[in-house]
KEVODREN-645842 format. One line per 2 residues: their letters; for each residue x, y, z of N, C-alpha, C. Coordinates in steps of 0.02 Angstrom, whole numbers, plus 50000, padded with zeros to 5 digits. Layout:
// residues N
A> X,Y,Z,X,Y,Z,X,Y,Z  ...
END
This chain:
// residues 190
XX> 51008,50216,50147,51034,50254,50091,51017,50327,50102  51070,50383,50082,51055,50445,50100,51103,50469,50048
XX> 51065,50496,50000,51070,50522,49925,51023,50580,49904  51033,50614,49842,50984,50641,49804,50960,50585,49768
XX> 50889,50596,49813,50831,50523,49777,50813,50531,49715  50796,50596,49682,50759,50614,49624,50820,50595,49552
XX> 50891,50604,49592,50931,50566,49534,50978,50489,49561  50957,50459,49619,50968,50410,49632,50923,50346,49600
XX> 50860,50352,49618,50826,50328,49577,50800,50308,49482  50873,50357,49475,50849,50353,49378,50912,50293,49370
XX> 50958,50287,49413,51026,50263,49413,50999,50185,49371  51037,50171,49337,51032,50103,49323,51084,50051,49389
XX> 51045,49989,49378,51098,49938,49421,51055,49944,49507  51032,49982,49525,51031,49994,49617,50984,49945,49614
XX> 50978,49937,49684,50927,49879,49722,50847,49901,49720  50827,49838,49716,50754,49868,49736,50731,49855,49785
XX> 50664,49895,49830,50687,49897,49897,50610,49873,49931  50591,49854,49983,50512,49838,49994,50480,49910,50009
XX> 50528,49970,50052,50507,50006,50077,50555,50060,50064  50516,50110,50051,50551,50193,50017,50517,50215,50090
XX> 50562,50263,50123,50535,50350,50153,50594,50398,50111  50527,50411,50084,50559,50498,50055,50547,50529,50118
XX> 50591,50563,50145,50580,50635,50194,50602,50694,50169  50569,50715,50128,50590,50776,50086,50573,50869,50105
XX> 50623,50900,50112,50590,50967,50114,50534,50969,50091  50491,51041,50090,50441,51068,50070,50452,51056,49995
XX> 50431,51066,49931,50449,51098,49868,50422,51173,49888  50494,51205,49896,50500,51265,49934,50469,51301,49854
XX> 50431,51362,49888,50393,51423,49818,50388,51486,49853  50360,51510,49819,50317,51574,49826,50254,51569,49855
XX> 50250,51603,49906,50186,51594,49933,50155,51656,49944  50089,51674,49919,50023,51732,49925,49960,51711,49945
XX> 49932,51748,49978,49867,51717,50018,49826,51778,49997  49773,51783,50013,49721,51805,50027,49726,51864,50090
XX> 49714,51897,50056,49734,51994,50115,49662,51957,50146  49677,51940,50209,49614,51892,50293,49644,51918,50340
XX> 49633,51942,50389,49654,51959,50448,49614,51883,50483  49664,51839,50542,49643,51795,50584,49623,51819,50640
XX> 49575,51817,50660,49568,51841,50739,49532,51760,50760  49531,51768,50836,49508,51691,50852,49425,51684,50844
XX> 49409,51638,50822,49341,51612,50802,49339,51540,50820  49259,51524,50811,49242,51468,50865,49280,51422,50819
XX> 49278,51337,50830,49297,51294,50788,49271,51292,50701  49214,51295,50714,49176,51299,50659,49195,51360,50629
XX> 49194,51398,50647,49196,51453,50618,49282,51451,50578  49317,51439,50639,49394,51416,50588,49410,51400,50543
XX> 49362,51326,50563,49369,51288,50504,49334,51298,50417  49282,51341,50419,49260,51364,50363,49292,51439,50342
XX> 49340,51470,50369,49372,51520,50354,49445,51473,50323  49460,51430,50365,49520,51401,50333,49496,51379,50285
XX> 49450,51349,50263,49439,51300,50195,49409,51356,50130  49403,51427,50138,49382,51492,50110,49452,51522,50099
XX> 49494,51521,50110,49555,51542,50103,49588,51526,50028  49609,51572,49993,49645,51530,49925,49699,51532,49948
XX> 49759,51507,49926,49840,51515,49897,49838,51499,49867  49870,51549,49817,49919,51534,49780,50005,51518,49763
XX> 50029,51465,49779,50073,51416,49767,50117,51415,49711  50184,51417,49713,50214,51396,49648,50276,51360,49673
XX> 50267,51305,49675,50311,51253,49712,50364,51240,49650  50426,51286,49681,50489,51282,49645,50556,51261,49691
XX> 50600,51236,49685,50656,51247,49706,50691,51192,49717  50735,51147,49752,50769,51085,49770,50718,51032,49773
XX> 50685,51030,49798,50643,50997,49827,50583,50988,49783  50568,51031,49721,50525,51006,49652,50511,50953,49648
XX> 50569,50905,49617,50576,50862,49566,50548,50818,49635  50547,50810,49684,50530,50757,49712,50448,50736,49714
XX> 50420,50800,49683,50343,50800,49681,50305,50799,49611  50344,50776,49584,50342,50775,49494,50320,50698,49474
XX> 50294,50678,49411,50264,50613,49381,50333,50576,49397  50386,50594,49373,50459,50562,49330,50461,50539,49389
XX> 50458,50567,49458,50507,50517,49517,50467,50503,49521  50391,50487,49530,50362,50426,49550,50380,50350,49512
XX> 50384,50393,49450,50389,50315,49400,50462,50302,49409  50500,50330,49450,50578,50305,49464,50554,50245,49518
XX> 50507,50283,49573,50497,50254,49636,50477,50185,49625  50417,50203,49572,50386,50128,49570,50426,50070,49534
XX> 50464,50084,49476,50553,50038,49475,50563,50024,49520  50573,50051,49575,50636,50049,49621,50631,50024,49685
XX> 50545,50002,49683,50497,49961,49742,50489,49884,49723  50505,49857,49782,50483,49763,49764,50400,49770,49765
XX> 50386,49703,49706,50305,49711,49729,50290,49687,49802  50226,49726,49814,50216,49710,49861,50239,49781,49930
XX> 50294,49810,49882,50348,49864,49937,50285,49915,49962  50310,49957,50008,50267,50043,50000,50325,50088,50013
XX> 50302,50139,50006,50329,50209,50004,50288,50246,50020  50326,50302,50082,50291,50347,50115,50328,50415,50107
XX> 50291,50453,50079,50325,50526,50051,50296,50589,50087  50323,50624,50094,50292,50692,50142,50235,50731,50075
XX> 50196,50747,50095,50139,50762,50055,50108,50828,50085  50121,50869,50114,50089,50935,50135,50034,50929,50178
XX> 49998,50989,50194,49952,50987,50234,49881,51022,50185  49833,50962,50225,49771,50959,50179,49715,51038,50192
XX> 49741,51060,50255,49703,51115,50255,49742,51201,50212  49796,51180,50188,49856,51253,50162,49843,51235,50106
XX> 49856,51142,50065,49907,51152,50004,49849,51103,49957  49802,51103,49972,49750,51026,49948,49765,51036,49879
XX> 49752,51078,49845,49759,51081,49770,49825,51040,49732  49870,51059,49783,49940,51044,49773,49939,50975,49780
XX> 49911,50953,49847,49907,50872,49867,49880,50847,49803  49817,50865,49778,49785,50818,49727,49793,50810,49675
XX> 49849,50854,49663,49878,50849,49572,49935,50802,49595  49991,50777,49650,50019,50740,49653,49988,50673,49682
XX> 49912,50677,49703,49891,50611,49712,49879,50589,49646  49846,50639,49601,49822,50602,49529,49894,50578,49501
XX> 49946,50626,49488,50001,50583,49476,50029,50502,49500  50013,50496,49561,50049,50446,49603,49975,50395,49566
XX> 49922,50425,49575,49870,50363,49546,49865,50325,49473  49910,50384,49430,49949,50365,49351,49991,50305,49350
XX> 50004,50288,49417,50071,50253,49420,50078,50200,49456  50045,50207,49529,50031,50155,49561,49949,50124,49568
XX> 49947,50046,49590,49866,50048,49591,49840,50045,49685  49874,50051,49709,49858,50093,49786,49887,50150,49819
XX> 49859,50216,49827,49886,50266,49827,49839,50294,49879  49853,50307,49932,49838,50352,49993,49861,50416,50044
XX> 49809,50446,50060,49826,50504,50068,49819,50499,50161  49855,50520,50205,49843,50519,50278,49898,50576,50308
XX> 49883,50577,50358,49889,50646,50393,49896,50628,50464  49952,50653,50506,49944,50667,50581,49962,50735,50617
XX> 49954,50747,50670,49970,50804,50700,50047,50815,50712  50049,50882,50702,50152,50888,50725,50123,50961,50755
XX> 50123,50983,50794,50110,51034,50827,50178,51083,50810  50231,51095,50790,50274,51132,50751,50257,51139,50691
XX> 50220,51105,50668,50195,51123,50597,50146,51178,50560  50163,51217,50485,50106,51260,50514,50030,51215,50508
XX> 49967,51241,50539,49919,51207,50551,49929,51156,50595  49988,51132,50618,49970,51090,50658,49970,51011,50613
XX> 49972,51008,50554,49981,50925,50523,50034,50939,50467  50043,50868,50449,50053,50864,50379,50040,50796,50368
XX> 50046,50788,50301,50009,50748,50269,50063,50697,50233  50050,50618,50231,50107,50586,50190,50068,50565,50127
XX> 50094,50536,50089,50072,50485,50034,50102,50426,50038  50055,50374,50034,50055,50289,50049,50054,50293,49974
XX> 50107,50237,49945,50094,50207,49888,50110,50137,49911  50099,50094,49858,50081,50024,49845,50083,49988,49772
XX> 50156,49937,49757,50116,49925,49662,50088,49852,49699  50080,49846,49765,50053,49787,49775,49978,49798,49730
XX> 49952,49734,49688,49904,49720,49651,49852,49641,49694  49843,49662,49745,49841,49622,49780,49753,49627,49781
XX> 49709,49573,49760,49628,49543,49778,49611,49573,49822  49538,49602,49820,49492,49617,49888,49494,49693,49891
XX> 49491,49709,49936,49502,49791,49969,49572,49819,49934  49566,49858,49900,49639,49884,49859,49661,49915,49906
XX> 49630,49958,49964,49679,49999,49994,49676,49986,50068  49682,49931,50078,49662,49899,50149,49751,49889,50151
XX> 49780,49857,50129,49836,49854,50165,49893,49917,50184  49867,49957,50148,49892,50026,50177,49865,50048,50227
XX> 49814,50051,50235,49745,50071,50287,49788,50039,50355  49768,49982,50348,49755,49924,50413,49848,49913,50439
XX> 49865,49935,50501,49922,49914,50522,49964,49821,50498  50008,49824,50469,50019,49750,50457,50027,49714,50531
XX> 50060,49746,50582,50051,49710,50631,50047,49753,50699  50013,49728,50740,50018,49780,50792,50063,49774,50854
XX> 50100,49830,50880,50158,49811,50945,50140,49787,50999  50180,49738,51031,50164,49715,51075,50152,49738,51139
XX> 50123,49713,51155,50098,49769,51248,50162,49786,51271  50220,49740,51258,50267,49779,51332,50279,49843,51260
XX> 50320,49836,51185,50308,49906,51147,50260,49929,51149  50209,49950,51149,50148,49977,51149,50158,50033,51218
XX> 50182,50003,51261,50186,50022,51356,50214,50074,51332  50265,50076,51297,50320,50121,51283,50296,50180,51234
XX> 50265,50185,51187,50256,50197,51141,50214,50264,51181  50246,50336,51154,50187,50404,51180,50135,50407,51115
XX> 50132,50385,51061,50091,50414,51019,50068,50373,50980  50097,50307,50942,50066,50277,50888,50017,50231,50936
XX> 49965,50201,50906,49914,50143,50922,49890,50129,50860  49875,50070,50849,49844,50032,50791,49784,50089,50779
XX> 49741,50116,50823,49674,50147,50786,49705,50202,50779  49739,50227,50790,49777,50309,50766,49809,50287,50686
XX> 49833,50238,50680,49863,50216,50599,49818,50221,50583  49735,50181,50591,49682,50177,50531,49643,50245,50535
XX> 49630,50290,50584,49616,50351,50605,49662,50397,50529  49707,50393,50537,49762,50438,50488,49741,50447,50421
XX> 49675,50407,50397,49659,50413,50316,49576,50429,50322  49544,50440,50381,49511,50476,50388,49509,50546,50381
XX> 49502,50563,50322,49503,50633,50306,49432,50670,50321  49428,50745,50320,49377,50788,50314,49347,50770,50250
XX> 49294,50807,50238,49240,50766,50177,49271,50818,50119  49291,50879,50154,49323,50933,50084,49350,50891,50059
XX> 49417,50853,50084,49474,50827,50042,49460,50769,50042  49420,50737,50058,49409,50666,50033,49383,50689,49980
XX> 49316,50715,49958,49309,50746,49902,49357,50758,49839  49392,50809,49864,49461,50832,49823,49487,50762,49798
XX> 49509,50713,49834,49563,50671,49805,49514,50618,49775  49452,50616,49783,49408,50573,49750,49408,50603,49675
XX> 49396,50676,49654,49402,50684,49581,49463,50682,49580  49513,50705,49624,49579,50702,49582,49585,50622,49532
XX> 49568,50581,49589,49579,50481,49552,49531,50492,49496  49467,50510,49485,49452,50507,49433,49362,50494,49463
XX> 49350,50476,49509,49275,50459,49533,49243,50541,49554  49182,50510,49561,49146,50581,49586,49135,50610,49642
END
């Protein structure tokens, strides 16, 4: 299906589906930073200048509504139990603030909601970040079946394969402790 999701999803009558990818633009804005000049610095040092950095953000334009409460609660209609949905979610070192007001949303709505990240080297920083949802209500580890690959490829796929491996999937929700942090109050824990 290849529609406007944010009003495809309100539609009465459509199917429901096991598995959503939103691949959505940015929610294109305005963007202001912090007057920083970058010059190169060690890792460490990067990395605590990047995480010292504010923006300020005002995520407007086509691509909004896809980061809003209303389409999640379209999404979660519009998922079989049991389904997931994987939505483009920004990058945790630019937009975290941004990430964690749409994780707390997505956590209003669904009861497994995860945050993971891989490298795209065209990207700026170098990642971006998706969101795993789940209305699976499923015993035990709530967020293990998002976590944990459902199945892993077989050696002759695997042979083939330049980039995914089963420990790179469970690797992907290994976050830095900033934003594990972050999305821990965003859900509501400490």
């Amino acid at each position: 299906m290849v529609d406007d999701a944010a009003k495809f999803v309100t539609k009465e009558g459509h199917e429901t589906y096991d598995c959503i990818v939103v691949d959505s633009s940015d929610p294109v804005g305005t963007y202001g930073t912090s007057k920083r000049t970058l010059i190169p610095l060690s890792f460490q040092s990067q990395a605590k200048l990047l995480t010292s950095l504010h923006f300020e953000i005002k995520f407007t334009g086509p691509a909004e509504a896809l980061f809003e409460p209303a389409f999640f609660r379209s999404l979660h209609q519009a998922l079989n139990t049991n389904g997931i949905i994987c939505t483009q979610a920004e990058c945790q070192w630019l937009h975290l603030d941004f990430i964690a007001k749409v994780y707390k949303s997505c956590c209003d709505v669904f009861p497994q909601v995860e945050y993971a990240y891989t490298s795209i080297p065209t990207y700026p920083s170098g990642q971006i970040g998706f969101m795993l949802l789940s209305n699976s209500t499923s015993s035990g580890e709530a967020q293990a079946p998002l976590r944990t690959p459902a199945r892993t490829p077989s050696s002759d796929v695997q042979a083939k394969l330049r980039f995914y491996n089963p420990a790179l999937h469970t690797a992907a929700f290994a976050l830095p402790e900033f934003a594990r942090r972050k999305l821990e109050e965003a859900r509501g824990g400490k």
